[in-house]
TORVEX-833188 format. One record per atom (N, C-alpha, C): residue number from 1; atom name; x, y, z. Coordinates in Angstrom, 3 decimals. Each point is the difference from the previous one (the first is absolute). Layout:
- n  atom  east  north  up
- NUM  CA  X  Y  Z
...
END
This chain:
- n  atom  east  north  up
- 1  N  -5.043  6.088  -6.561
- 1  CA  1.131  -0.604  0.674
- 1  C  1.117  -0.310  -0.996
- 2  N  -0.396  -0.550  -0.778
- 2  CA  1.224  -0.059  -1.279
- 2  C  0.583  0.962  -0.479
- 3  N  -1.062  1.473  -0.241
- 3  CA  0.557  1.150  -0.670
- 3  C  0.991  0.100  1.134
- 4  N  -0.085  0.032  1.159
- 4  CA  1.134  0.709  0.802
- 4  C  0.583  -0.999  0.276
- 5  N  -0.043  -1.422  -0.211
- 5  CA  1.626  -0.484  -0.310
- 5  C  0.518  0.028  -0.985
- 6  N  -0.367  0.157  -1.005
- 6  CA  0.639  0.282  -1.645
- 6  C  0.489  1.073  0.185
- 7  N  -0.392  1.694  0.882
- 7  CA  0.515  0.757  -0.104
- 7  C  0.926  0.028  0.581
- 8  N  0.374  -0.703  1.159
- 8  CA  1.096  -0.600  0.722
- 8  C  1.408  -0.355  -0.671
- 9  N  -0.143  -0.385  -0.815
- 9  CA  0.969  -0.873  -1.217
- 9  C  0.381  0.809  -1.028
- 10  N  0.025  1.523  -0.098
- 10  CA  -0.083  0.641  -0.769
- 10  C  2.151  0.132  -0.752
- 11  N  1.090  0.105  1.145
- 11  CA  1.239  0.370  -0.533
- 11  C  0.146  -1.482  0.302
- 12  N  1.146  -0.013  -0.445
- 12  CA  1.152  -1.150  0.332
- 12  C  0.676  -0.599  1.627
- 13  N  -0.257  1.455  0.132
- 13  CA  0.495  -0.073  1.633
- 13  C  -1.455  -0.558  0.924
- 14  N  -1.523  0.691  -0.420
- 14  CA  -1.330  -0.688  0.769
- 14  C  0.557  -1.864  -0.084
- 15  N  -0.082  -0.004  -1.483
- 15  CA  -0.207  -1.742  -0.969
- 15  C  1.513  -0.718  0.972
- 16  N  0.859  0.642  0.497
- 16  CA  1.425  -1.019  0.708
- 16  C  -0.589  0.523  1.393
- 17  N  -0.718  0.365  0.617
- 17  CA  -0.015  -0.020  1.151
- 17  C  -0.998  -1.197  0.329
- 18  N  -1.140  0.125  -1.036
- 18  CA  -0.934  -0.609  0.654
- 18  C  0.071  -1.645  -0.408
- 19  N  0.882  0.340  -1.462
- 19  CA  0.596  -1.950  -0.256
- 19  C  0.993  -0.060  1.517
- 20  N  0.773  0.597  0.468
- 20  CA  0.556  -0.389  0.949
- 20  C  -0.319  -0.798  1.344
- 21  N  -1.035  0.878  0.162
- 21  CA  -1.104  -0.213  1.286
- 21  C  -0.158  -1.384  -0.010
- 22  N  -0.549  0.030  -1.169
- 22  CA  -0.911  -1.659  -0.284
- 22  C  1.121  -1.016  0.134
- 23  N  0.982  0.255  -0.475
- 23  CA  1.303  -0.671  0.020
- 23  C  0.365  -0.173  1.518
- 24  N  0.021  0.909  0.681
- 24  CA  0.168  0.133  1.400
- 24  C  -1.028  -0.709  1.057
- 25  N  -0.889  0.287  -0.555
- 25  CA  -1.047  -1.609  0.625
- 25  C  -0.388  -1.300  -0.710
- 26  N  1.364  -0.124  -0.874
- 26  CA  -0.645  -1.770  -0.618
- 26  C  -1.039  0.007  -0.899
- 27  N  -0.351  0.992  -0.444
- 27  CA  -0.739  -0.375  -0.938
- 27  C  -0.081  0.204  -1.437
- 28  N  1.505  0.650  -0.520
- 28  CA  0.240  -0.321  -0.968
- 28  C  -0.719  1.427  -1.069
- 29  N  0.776  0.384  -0.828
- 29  CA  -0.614  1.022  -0.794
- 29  C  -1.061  -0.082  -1.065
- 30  N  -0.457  -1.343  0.092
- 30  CA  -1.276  -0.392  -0.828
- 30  C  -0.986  -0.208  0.989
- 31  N  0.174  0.474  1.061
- 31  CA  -1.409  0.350  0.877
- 31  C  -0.806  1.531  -0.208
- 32  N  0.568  0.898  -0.932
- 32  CA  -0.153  0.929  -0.492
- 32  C  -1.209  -0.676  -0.737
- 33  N  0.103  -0.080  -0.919
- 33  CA  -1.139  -0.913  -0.717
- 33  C  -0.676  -0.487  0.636
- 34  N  0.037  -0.975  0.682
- 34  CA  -0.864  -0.744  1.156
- 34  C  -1.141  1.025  0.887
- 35  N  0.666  0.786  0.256
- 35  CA  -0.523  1.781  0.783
- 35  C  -1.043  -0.135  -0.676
- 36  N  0.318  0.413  -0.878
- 36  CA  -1.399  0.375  -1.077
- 36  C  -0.800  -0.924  -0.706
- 37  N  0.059  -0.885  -0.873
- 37  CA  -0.643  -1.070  0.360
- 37  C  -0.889  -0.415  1.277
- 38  N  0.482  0.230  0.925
- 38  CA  -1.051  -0.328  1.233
- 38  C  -0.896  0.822  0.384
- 39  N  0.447  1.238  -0.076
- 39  CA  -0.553  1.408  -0.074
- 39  C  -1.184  -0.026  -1.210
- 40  N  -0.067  -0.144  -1.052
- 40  CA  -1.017  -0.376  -0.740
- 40  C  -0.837  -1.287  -0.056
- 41  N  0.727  -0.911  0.551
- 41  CA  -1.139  -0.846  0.663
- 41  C  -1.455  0.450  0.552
- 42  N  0.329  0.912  0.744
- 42  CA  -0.527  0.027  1.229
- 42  C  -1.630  0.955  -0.463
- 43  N  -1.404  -1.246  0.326
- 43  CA  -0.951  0.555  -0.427
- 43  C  -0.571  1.191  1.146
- 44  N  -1.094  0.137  -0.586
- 44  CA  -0.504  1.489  0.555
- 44  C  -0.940  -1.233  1.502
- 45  N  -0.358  -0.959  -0.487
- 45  CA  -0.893  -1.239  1.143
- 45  C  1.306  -0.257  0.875
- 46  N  1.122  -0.185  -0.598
- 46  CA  1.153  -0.818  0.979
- 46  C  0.659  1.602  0.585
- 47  N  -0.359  1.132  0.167
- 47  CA  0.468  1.586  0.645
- 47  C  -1.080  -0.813  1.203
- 48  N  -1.564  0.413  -0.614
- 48  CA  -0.613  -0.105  1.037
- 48  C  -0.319  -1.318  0.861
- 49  N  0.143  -0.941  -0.387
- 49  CA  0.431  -0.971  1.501
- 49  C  1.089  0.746  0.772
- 50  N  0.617  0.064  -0.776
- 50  CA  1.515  0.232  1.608
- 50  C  -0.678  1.161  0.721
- 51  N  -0.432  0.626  -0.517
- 51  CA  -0.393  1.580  0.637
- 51  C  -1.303  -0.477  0.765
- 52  N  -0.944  -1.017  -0.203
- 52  CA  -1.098  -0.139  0.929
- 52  C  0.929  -1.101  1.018
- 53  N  1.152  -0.496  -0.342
- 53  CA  0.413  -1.180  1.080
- 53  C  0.396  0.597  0.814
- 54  N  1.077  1.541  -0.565
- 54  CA  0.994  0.584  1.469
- 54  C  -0.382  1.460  0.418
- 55  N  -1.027  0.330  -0.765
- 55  CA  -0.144  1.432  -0.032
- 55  C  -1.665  0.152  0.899
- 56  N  -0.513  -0.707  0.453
- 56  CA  -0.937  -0.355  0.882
- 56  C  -0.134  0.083  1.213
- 57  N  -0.940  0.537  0.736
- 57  CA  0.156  -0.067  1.588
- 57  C  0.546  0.776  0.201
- 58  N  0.040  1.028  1.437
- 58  CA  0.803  0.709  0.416
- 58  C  1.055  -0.209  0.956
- 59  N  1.369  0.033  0.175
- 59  CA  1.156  -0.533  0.067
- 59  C  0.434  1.336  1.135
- 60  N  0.185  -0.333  1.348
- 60  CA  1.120  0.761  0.702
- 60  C  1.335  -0.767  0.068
- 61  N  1.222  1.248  -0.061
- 61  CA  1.117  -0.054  0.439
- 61  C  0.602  0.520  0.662
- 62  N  0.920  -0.576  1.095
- 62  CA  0.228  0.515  1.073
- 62  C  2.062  0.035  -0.403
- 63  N  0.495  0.826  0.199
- 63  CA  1.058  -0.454  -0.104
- 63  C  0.821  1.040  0.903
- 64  N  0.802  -1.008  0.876
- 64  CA  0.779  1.028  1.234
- 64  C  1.414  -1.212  -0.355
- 65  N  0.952  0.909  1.140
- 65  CA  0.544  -0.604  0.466
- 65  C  -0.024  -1.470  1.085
- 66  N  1.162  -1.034  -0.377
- 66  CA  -0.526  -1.374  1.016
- 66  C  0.271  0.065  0.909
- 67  N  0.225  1.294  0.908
- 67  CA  0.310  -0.456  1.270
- 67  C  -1.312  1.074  0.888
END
């Protein structure tokens, strides 16, 4: 996941679009850092809770129109 956001960031023009973004939702171009940082947080035990919390059971969806 990192390699392909690092590869993301590769010209000047990737690195101002995507500081922009962040800029564009409030959160400032040192959430770049933050990204990753959290992203390496994240243990191989704390993958698999979330994945046994939401990835469990079998799930229908129905999706039409509301009328």
């Amino acid at each position: 996941l990192l390699g392909q956001y690092a590869l993301g960031k590769q010209t000047n023009g990737e690195i101002a679009q995507i500081f922009g973004w962040y800029e564009t939702l409030n959160l400032g171009i040192e959430f770049d850092r933050l990204f990753q940082e959290s992203i390496e947080a994240v243990t191989p035990d704390m993958a698999l809770e979330v994945a046994r919390n939401y990835l469990t059971g079998p799930y229908i969806s129905i999706v039409r129109p509301q009328n």
